[in-house]
C-alpha positions as CSV (number, residue, x, y, z in Angstrom):
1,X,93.5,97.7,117.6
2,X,94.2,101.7,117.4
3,X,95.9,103.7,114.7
4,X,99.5,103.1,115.8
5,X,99.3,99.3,115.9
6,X,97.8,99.9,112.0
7,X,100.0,102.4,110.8
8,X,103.3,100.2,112.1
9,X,101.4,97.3,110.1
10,X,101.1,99.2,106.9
11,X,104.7,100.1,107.3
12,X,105.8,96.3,108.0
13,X,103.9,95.5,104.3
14,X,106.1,98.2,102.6
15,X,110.0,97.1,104.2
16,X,113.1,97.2,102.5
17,X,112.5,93.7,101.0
18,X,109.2,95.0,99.0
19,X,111.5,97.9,97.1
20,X,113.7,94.4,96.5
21,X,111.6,92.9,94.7
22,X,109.8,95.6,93.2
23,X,112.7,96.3,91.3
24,X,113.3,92.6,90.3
25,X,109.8,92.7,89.0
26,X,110.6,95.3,87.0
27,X,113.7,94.1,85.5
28,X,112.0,91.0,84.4
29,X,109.0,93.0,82.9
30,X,112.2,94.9,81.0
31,X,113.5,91.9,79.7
32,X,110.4,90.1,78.5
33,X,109.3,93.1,76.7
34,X,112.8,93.6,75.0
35,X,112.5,89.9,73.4
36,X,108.8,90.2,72.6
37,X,109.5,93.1,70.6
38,X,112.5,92.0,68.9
39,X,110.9,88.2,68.5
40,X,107.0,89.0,68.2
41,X,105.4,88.8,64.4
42,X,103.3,91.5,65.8
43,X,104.0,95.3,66.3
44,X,104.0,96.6,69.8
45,X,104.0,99.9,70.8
46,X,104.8,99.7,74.7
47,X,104.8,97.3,77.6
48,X,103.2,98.9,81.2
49,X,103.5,97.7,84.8
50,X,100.1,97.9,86.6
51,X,98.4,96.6,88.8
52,X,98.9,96.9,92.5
53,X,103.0,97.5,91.9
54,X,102.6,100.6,90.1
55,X,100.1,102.0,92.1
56,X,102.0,101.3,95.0
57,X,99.1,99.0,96.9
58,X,100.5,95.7,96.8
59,X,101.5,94.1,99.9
60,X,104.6,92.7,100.5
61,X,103.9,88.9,99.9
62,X,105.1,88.5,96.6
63,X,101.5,88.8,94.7
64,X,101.2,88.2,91.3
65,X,102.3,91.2,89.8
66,X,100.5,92.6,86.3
67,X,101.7,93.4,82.8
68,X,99.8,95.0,79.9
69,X,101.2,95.1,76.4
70,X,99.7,97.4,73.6
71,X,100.1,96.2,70.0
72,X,99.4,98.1,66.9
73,X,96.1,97.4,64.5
74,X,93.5,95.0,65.2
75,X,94.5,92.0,66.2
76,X,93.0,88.3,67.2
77,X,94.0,88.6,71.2
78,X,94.2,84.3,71.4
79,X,96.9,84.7,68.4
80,X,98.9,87.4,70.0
81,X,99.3,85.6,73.3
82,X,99.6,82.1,71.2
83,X,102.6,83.8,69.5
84,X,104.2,85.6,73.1
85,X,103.9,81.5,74.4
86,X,105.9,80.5,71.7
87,X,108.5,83.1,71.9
88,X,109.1,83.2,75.7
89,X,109.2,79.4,76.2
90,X,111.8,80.1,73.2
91,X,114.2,82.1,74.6
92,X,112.9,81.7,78.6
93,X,113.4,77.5,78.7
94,X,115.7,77.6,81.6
95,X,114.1,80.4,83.8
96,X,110.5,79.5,82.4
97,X,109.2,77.6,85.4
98,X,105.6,77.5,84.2
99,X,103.0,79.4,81.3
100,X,99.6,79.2,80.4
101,X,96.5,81.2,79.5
102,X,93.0,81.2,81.0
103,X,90.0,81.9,79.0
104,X,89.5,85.6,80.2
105,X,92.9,85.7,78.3
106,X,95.4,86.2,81.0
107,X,98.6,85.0,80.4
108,X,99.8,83.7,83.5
109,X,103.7,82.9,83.9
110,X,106.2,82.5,86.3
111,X,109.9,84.1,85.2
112,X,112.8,84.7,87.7
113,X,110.2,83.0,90.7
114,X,108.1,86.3,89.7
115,X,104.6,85.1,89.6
116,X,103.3,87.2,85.9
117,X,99.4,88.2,84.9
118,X,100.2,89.3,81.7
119,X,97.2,91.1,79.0
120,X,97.1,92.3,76.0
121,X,95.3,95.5,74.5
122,X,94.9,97.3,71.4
123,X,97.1,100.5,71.3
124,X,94.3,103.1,70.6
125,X,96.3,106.4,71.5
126,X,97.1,109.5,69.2
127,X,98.9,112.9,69.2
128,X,96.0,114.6,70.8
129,X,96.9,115.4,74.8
130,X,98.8,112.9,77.0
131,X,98.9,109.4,76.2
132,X,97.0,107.6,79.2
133,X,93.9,110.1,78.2
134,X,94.4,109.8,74.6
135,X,94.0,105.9,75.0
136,X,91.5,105.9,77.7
137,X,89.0,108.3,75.8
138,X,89.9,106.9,72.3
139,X,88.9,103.4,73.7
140,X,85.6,104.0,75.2
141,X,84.8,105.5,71.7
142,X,85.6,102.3,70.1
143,X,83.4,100.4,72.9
144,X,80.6,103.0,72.2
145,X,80.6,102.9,68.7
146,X,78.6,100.7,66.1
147,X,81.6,99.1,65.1
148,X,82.3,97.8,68.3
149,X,84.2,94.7,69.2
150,X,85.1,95.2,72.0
151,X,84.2,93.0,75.1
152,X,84.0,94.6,78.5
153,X,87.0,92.7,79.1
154,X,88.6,94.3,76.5
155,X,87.9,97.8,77.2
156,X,89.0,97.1,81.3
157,X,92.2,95.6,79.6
158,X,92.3,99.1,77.3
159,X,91.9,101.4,80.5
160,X,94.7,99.5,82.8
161,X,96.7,102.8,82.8
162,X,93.9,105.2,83.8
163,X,93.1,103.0,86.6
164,X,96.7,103.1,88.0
165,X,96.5,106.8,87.4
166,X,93.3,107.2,89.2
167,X,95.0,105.1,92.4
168,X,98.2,107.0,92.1
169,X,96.2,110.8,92.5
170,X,94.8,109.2,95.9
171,X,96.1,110.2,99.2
172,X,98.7,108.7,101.6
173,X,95.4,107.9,103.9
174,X,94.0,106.4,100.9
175,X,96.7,103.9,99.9
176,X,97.1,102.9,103.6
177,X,93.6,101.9,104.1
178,X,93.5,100.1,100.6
179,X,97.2,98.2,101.8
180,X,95.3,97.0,104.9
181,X,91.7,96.0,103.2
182,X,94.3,94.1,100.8
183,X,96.0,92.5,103.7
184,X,93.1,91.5,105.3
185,X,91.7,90.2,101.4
186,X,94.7,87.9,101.2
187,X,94.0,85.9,104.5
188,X,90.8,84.9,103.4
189,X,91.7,81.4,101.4
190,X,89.0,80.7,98.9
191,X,88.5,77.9,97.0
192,X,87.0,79.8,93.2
193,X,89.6,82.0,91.0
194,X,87.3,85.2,91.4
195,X,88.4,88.1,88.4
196,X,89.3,91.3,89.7
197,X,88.6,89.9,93.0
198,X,91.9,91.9,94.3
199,X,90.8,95.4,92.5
200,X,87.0,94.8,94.4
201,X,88.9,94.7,98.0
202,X,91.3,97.5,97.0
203,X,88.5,100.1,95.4
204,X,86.2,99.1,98.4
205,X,88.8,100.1,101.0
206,X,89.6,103.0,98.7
207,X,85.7,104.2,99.1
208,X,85.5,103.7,102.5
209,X,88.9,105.9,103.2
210,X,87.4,108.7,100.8
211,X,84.6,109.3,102.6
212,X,86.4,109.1,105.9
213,X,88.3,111.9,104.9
214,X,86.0,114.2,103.0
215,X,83.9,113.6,106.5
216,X,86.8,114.1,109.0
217,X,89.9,116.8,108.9
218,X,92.0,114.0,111.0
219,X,90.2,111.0,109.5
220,X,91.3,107.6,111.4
221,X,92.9,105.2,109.8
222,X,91.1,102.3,112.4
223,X,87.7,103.8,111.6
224,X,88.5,104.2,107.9
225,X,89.7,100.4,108.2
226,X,86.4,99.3,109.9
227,X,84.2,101.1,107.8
228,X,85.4,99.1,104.8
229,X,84.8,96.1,106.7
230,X,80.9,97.1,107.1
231,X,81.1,97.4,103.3
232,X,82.5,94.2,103.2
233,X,79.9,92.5,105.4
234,X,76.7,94.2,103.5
235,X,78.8,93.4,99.7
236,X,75.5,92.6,98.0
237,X,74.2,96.1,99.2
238,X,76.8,98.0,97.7
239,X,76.1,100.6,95.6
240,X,79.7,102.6,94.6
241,X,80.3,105.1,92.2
242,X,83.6,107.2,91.9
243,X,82.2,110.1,89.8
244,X,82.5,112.5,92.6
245,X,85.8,112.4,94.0
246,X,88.1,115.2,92.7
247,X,89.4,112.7,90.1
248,X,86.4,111.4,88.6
249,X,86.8,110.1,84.8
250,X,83.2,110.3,83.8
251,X,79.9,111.6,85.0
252,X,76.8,109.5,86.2
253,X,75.1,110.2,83.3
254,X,77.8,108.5,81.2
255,X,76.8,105.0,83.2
256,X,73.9,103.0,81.0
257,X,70.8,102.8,82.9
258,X,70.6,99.2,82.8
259,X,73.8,98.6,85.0
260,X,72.8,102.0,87.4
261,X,69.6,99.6,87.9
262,X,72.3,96.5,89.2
263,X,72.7,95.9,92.6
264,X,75.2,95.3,93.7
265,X,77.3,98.2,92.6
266,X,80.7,98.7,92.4
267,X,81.9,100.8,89.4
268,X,85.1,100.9,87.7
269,X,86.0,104.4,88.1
270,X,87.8,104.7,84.9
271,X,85.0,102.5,83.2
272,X,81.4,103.5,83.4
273,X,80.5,100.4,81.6
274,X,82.0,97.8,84.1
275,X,80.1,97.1,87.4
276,X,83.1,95.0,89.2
277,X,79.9,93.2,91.1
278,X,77.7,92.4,88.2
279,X,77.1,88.3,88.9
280,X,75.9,88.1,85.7
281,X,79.0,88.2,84.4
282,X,81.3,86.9,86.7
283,X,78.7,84.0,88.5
284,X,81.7,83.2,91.3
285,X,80.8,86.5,92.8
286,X,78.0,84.6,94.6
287,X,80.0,82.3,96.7
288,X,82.3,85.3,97.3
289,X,79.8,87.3,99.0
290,X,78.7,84.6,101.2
291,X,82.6,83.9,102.0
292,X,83.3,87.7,102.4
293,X,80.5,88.9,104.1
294,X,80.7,86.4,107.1
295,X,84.5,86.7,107.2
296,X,84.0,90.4,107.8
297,X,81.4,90.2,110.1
298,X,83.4,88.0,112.3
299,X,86.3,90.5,112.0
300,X,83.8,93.2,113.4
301,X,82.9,91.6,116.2
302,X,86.5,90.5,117.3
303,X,87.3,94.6,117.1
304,X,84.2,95.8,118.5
305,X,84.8,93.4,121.8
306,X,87.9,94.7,122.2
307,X,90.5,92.7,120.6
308,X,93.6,94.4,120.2
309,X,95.6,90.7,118.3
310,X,96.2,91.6,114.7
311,X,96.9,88.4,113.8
312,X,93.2,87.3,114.6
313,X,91.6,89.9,113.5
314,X,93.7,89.2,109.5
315,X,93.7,85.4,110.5
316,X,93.1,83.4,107.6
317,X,89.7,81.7,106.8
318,X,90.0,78.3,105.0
319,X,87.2,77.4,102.6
């Protein structure tokens, strides 16, 4: 394995067929959100694309792809979604093939054979600067504030723009590495939905290329690739913080002491109050790092004896 093999890999996950159905994706997104705001008893204020399609790091095997709406004024999240159920099963019935919502409130659909994450969040922007800020700074002063009702959920659901923003100001390097560290995520079959489990793998691999390249004028993609596979193999080591790359969103101080005192580690970099590896939390994380941890330390050993097979080294594991 060397950079060419990698690089003509990362191309092969971006072909003509992804810019297919990337616009597809979008055109259903369009179309949902036209009938939700005409059929909605709610007010909605606008409808995003995130995810890996906007930032440009999903790979080209037709992942679910993820849709945030805002709506006006507080509202009960179950009874917005509740009402969205009823109105695209309303007009959807022949293209619907199947809906439901899990209890971290995702709305998960399928539209047009477009597998759909869809959330909801509260529209907390103003006329003060541009509007991904506006909302991101206005909601962590919600989360912070006595007031609060907010669940850290809620506020990771409030923040889905800064984080494609923050992917989007990353290098070319950086989106490569976090394509192949999502590539080598998806052949790993295992057997417990893990939240955010995708955004882990993609901000890991977006770490490990970061450093590579503040440490290296010609950083290598290969070395960039395996050092995200040692981060991988040591997960419940981990301690990650973004504040210091050139497009930090907050400062270390900003980060409660109780969750700088968690290890693992792996912050948000948009949200200084979520620690994407806190297991008490999210308690699947503990089979995942048992999974993931041996899966990559098998993958090290295949490329440090030499292999030069791909399809080993990103062979599936099945749990």
């Amino acid at each position: 394995m060397d950079d060419r093999s990698l690089n003509t890999l990362v191309s092969s996950l971006k072909g003509p067929e992804y810019g297919v159905y990337t616009k597809k994706v979008k055109s259903t997104f369009d179309k949902i959100f036209d009938v939700l705001k005409e059929e909605s008893m709610f007010g909605l204020d606008r409808c995003k694309l995130v995810g890996g399609f906007e930032k440009k790091t999903s790979i080209g095997l037709k992942a679910d792809a993820d849709l945030v709406i805002f709506y006006n004024g507080k509202q009960d999240k179950k009874m917005v979604l509740e009402n969205f159920q009823d109105v695209l099963v309303k007009c959807f019935a022949s293209s619907l093939k199947r809906i439901s919502t899990t209890r971290n409130m995702v709305m998960k659909l399928q539209l047009d054979d477009i597998p759909i994450d869809l959330v909801v969040a509260e529209n907390n922007t103003n006329f003060q600067g541009d509007q991904v800020t506006s909302q991101r700074v206005n909601s962590i002063a919600k989360f912070k504030s006595k007031e609060n009702a907010m669940t850290v959920a809620d506020l990771g659901c409030a923040l889905t723009e800064s984080s494609v923003e923050f992917m989007k100001k990353q290098t070319k390097f950086v989106h490569d590495v976090v394509l192949l560290g999502k590539y080598w995520n998806h052949g790993i079959l295992f057997k417990e939905y893990v939240y955010g489990r995708s955004l882990i793998m993609e901000l890991l691999a977006a770490h490990a290329a970061i450093q590579r390249q503040e440490n290296y004028s010609n950083p290598s993609l290969t070395n960039a690739f395996i050092g995200f596979l040692e981060m991988v193999c040591n997960l419940q080591k981990q301690n990650v913080v973004f504040h210091e790359t050139p497009v930090g969103y907050y400062k270390m101080s900003d980060i409660p002491k109780d969750i700088l005192e968690q290890r693992p580690m792996l912050m948000d970099p948009v949200n200084p109050f979520n620690n994407l590896l806190d297991i008490r939390r999210n308690s699947t994380l503990k089979d995942l790092f048992n999974v993931f941890e041996n899966a990559a330390d098998t993958a090290l050993k295949m490329i440090k004896s030499g292999c030069k097979d791909q399809k080993k080294i990103f062979l599936s594991q099945v749990i």
